[in-house]
C-alpha positions as CSV (number, residue, x, y, z in Angstrom):
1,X,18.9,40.3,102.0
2,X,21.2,41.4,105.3
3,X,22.5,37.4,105.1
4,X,23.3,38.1,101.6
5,X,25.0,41.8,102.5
6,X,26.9,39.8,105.1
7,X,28.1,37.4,103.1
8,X,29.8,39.5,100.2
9,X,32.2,41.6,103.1
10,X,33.0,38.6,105.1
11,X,33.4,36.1,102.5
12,X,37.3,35.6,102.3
13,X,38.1,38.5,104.4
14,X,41.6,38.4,104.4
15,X,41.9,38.0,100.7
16,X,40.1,41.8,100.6
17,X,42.5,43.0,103.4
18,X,45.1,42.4,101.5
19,X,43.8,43.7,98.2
20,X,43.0,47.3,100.0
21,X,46.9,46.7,101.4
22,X,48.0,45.9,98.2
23,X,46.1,49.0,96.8
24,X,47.7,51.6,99.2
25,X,50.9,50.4,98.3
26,X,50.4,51.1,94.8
27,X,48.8,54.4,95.2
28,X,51.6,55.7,97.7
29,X,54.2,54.5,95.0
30,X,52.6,56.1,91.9
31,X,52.5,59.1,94.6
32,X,56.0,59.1,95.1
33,X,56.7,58.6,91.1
34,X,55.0,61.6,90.3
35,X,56.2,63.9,93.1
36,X,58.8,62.3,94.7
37,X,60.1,63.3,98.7
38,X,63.8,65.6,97.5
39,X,66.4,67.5,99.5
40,X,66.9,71.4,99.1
41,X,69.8,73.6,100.1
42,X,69.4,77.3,100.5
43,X,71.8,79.5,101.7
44,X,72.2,83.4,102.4
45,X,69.4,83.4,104.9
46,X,70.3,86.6,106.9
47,X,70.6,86.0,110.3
48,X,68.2,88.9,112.8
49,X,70.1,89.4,115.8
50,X,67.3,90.6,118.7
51,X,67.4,92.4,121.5
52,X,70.8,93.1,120.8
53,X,70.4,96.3,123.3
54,X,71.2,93.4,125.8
55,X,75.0,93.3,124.7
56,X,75.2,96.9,123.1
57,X,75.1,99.9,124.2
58,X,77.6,103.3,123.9
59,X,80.2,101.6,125.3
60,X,80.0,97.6,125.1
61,X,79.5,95.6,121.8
62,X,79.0,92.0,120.9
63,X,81.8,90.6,118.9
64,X,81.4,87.1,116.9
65,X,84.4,85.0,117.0
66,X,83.6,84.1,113.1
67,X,81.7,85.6,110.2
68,X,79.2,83.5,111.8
69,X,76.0,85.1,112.6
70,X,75.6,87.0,109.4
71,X,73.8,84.6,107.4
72,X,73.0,80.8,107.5
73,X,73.0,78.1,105.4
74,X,70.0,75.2,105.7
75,X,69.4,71.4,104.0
76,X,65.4,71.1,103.4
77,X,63.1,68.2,102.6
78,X,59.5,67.6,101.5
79,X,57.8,66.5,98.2
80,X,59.0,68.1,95.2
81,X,56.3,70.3,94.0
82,X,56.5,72.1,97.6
83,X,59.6,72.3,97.9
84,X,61.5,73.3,95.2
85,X,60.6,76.9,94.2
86,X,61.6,78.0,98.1
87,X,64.4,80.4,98.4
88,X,66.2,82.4,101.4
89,X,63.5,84.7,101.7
90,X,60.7,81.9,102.7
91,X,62.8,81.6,105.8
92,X,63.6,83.6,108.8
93,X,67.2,82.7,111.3
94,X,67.5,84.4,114.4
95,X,69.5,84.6,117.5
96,X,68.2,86.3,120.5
97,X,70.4,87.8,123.6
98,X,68.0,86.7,126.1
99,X,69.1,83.1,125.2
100,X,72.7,84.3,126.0
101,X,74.8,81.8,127.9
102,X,77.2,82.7,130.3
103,X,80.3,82.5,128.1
104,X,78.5,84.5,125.9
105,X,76.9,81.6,123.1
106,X,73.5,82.3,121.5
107,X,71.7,79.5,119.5
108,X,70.8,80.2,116.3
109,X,67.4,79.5,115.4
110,X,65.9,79.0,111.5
111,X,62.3,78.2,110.7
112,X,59.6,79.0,107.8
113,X,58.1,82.4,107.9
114,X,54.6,81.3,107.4
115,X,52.8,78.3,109.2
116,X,51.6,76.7,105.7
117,X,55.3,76.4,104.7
118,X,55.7,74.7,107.8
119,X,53.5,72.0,107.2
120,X,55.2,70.4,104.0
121,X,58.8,70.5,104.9
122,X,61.6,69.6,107.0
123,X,64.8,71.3,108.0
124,X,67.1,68.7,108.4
125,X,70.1,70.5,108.9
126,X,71.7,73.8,109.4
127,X,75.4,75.2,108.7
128,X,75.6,76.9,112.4
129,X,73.7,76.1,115.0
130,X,75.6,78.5,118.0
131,X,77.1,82.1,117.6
132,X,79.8,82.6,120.1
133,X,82.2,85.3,120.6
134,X,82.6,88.1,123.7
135,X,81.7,91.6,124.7
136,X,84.5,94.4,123.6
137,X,84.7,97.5,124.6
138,X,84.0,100.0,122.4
139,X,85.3,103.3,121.1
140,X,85.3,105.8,118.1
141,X,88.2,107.4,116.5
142,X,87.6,109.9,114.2
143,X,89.6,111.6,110.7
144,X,91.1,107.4,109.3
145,X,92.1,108.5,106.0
146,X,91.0,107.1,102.7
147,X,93.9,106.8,100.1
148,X,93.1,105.8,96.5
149,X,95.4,103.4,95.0
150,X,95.8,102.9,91.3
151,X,97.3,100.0,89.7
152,X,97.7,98.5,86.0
153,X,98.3,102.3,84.2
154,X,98.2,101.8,80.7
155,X,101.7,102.8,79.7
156,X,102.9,106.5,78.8
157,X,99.7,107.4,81.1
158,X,99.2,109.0,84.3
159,X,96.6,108.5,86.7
160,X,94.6,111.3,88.1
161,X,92.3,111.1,91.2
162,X,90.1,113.7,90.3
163,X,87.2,112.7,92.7
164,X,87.0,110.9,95.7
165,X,84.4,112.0,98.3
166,X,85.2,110.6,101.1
167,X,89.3,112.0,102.2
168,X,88.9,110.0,106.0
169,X,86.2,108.4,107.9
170,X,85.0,108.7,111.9
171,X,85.0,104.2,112.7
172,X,82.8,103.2,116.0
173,X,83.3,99.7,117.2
174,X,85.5,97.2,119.2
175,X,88.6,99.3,120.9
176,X,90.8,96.5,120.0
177,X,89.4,96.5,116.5
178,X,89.3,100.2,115.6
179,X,92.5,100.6,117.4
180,X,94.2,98.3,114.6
181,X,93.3,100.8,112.1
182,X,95.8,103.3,110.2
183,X,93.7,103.9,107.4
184,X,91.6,103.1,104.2
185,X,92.8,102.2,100.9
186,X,90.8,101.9,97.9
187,X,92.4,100.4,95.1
188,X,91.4,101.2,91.2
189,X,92.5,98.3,89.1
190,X,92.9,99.9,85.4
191,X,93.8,96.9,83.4
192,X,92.4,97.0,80.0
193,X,91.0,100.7,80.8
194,X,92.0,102.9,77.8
195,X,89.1,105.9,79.1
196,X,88.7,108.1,82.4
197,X,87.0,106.3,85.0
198,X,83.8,108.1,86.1
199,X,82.3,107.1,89.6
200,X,83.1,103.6,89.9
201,X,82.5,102.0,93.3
202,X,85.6,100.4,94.7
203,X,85.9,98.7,97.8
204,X,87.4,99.7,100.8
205,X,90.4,97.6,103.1
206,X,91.4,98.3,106.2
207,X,95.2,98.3,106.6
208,X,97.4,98.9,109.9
209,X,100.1,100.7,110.7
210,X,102.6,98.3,109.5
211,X,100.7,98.5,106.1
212,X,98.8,94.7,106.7
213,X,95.4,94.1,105.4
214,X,92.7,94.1,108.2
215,X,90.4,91.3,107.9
216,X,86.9,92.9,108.5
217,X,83.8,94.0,107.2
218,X,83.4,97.8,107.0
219,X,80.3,97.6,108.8
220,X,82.4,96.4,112.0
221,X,83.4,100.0,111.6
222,X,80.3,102.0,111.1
223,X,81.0,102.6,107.8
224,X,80.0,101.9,104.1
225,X,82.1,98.9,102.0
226,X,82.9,100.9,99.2
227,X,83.1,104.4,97.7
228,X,82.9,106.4,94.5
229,X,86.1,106.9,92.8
230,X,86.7,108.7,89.4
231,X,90.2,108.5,87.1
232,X,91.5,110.7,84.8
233,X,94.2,109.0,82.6
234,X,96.4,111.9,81.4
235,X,99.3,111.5,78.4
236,X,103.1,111.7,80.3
237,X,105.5,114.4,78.5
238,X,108.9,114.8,79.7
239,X,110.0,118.7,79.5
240,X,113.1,120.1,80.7
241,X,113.3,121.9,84.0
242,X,115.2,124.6,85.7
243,X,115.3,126.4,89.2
244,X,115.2,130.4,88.8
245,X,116.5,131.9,92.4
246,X,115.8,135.8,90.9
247,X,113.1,135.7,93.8
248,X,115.4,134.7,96.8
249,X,117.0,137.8,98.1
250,X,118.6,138.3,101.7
251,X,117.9,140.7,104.9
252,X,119.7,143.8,105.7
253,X,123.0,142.7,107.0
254,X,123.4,139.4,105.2
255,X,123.7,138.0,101.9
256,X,123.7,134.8,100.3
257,X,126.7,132.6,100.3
258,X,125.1,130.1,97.8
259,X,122.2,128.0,96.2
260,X,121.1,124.4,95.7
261,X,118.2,122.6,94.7
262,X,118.1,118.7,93.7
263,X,116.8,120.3,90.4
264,X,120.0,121.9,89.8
265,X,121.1,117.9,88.3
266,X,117.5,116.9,86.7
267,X,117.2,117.3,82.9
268,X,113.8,117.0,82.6
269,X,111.0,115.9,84.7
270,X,107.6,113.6,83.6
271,X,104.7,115.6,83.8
272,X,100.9,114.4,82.6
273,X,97.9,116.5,82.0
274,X,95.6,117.3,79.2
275,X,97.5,118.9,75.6
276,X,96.1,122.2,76.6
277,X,97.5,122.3,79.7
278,X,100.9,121.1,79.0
279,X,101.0,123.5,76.0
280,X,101.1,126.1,78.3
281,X,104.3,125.5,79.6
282,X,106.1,125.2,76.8
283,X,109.3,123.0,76.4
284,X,110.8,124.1,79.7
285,X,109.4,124.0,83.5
286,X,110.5,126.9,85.0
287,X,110.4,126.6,88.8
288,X,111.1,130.4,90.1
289,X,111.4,130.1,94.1
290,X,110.8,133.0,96.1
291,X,112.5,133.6,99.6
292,X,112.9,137.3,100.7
293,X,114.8,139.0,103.1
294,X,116.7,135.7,104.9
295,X,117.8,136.5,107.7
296,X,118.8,132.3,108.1
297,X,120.1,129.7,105.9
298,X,117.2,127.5,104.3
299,X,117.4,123.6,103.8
300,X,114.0,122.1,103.1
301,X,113.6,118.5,101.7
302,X,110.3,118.4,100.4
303,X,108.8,121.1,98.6
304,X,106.1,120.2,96.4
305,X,106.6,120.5,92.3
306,X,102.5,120.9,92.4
307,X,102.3,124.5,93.4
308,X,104.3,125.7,90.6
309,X,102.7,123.9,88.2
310,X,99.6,125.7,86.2
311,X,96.0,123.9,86.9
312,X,95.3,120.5,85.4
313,X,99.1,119.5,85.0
314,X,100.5,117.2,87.8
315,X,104.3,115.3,88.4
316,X,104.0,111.8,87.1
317,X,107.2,111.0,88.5
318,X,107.0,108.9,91.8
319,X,108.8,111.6,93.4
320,X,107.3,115.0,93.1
321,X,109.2,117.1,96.0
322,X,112.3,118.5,95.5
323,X,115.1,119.7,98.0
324,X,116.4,123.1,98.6
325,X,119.4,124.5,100.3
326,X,120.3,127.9,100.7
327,X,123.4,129.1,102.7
328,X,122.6,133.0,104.3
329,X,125.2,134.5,106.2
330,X,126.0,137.8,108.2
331,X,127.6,140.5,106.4
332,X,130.9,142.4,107.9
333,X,132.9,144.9,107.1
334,X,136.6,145.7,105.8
335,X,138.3,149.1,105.5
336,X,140.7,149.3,102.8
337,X,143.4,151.8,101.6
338,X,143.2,152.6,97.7
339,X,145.6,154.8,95.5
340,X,143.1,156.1,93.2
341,X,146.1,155.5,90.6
342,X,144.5,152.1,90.9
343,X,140.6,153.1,90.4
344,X,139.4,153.3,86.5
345,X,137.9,155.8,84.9
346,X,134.9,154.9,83.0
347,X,132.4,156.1,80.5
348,X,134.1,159.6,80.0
349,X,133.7,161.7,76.9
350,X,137.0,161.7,74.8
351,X,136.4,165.0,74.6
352,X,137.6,165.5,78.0
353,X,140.7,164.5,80.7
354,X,140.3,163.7,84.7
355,X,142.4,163.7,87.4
356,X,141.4,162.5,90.9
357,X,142.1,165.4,94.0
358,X,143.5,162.9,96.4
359,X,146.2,160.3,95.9
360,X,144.5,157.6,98.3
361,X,141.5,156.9,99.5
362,X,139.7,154.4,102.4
363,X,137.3,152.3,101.0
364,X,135.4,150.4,103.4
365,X,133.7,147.2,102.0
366,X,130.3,145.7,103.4
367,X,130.0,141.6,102.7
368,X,129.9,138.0,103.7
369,X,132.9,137.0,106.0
370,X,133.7,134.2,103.8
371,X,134.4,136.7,100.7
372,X,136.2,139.3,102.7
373,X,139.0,137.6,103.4
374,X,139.9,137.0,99.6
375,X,139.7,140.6,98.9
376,X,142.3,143.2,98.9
377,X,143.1,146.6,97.4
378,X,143.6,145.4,94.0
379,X,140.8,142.9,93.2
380,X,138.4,145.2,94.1
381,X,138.4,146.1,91.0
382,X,137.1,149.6,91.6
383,X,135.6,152.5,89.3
384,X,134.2,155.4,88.8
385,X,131.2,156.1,86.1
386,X,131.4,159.3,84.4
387,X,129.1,159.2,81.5
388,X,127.1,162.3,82.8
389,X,129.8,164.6,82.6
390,X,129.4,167.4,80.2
391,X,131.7,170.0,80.9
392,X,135.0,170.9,82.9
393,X,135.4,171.7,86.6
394,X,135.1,169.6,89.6
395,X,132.6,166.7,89.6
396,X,131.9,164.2,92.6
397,X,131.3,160.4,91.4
398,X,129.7,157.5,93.4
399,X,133.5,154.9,93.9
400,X,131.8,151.1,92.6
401,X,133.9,148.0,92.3
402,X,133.4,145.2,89.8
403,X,134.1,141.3,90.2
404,X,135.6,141.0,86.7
405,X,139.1,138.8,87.1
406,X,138.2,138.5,90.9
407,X,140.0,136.1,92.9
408,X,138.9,132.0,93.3
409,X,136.5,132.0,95.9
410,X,135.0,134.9,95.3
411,X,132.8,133.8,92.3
412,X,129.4,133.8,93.8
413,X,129.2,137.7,95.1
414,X,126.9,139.5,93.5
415,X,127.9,141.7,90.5
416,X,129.0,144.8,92.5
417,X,130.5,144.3,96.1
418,X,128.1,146.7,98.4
419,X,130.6,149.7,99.3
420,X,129.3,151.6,102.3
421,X,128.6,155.0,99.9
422,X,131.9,156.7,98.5
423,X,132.0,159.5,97.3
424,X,135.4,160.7,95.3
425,X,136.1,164.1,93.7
426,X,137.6,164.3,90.5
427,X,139.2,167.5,88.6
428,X,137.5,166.8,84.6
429,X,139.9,169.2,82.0
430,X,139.6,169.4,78.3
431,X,141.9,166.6,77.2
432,X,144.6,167.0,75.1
433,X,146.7,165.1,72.6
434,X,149.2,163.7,75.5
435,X,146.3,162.4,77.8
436,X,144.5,159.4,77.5
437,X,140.9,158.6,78.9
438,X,139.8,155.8,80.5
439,X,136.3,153.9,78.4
């Protein structure tokens, strides 16, 4: 029985050893036909930077020559079926600062998170294999503004920021970095937007002082990549617009030679806002400036159109300052000798005749140098008011002087020249046929 047993495994030996070959062969390719060996790749594996205390610290920061060392990008391999439902998140890439070279290179290291994984596949290859870059020092520097930035306005519209929470940021990172930066622009692109724009995210660029783009992520700063922005898009109206100087008076002792504003040659200005609130100014802008008691000439080039403008209406021209220029000067005096032949009588009662007491009079004249050298006795144009007289006898009136006919540079005094007070007497009679009255 053992002879025959014997006999069945050694008879023609080889022939079997090559049949179990033959057999392998076979099974490893039906194997391979049914779940083959593949390649993967899988990117956006964030890369864990550890005991980065070694290279930080309130002062010092690591700074990566590249956007390497952010995330990492790997080529996998293994049989299909264990392969090809892993993502980023089945792997973990590190660098750690103990491994620091002296010129300041870390490798980067990549490998599955669990042991199992491990077992069944491969990494063949990896985008980055070194992070290198140097210590900076760093600093903070606080109050950067954020400016929104609108662009693509629908047409005959005007757009309003009319939240943005975030009016400048405090940045912490490289000196030479942080040092770069002017400010923070976020830019609302409204193309195709025909409705307000409630809290939309928009992201956030770095620009410098010459007004170029920063390349760098936000968090190099300390600070978050975008912020919430909303939009109101407001209907334009042009309305016409005019200065009112009623409020700008001078100072004891000096008066106002003239007035100016860049309005003064504007015909109408754009403004945008809801109907309501551009109902309530009508057809016309009224801008009523207000400077009392100058004692100084005024000559300001940007006032703002905004505070005179009621709430919820803004300037949707690209300019909204205007300029203003007021010329203030001292005030001086000038005596002059009048015949009261020359003064009129005014305002007097046809019922009655006056005659002045005296047959001259001084007259001394308080106003701006520039105007008191056009003057003289007879463009003063001066008279007296005696509307309150009511019977005969001796009255005393107030002497006043009117501008009426006055001479070619003297256009811009006020009404009534200021006349240090004069008082005149005046002899009032019935009147009779032969005597005429003044009106």
């Amino acid at each position: 029985m053992k002879d025959k047993l014997k006999a069945m495994f050694t008879r023609n030996i080889g022939m079997k050893l090559v049949s179990i070959l033959i057999a392998f062969i076979v099974w490893i390719t039906i194997i391979n036909l049914s779940d083959p060996t593949i390649t993967r790749t899988i990117s956006g594996i964030p890369i864990e930077w550890r005991n980065k205390d070694i290279v930080n610290s309130s002062t010092t920061s690591y700074v990566a020559d590249s956007d390497v060392g952010t995330e990492l990008t790997i080529r996998i391999e293994g049989v299909r079926s264990k392969i090809e439902n892993l993502t980023k998140d089945d792997f973990i890439a590190y660098i750690d600062f103990n491994e620091m070279s002296s010129v300041f290179a870390v490798p980067i290291h990549v490998a599955p998170k669990s042991e199992d994984t491990a077992t069944f596949v491969d990494i063949i290859r990896q985008s980055e294999t070194m992070l290198r870059g140097k210590i900076e020092e760093k600093k903070e520097i606080r109050g950067i503004p954020v400016e929104v930035r609108t662009e693509n306005v629908p047409t005959g519209y005007f757009a309003h920021v009319s939240k943005q929470d975030n009016q400048s940021f405090s940045i912490y990172g490289s000196k030479d970095l942080v040092d770069q930066v002017k400010r923070f622009v976020a830019t609302v692109d409204l193309q195709n937007s025909s409705q307000d724009v409630v809290d939309r995210e928009v992201k956030l660029v770095a620009y410098d002082v010459e007004g170029n783009i920063i390349e760098a992520d936000m968090r190099e700063f300390g600070i978050q990549s975008t912020i919430p922005v909303s939009i109101d898009l407001l209907p334009i109206q042009d309305k016409k617009v005019r200065i009112e100087w009623s409020g700008v008076t001078a100072a004891e002792g000096f008066g106002i030679v003239s007035k100016e504003s860049s309005l003064d040659s504007l015909e109408s200005i754009k403004l945008a806002g809801r109907p309501e609130a551009l109902g309530r100014i009508g057809s016309e802008l009224v801008i009523r400036y207000e400077k009392r008691d100058l004692m100084e000439s005024v000559d300001l080039n940007n006032v703002s159109l905004e505070q005179y403008l009621p709430s919820g209406v803004y300037v949707a021209n690209e300019n909204s300052t205007f300029t203003v220029k007021i010329t203030v000067a001292a005030e001086n005096t000038k005596d002059f000798l009048v015949k009261t032949s020359d003064i009129r009588i005014e305002r007097l009662d046809k019922a009655f005749a006056a005659t002045f007491k005296d047959e001259n009079i001084q007259v001394r004249v308080y106003e701006i140098d520039k105007y008191l050298v056009t003057l003289n006795a007879t463009n003063l144009e001066l008279y007296v008011d005696l509307s309150e007289v009511t019977e005969t006898g001796t009255v005393t009136a107030e002497l006043r002087s009117k501008l009426n006919g006055s001479p070619e540079g003297t256009a811009n005094i006020d009404d009534d020249l200021t006349l240090y007070e004069v008082m005149i007497e005046l002899e009032i009679t019935e009147a009779t046929d032969d005597r005429e009255n003044g009106l």
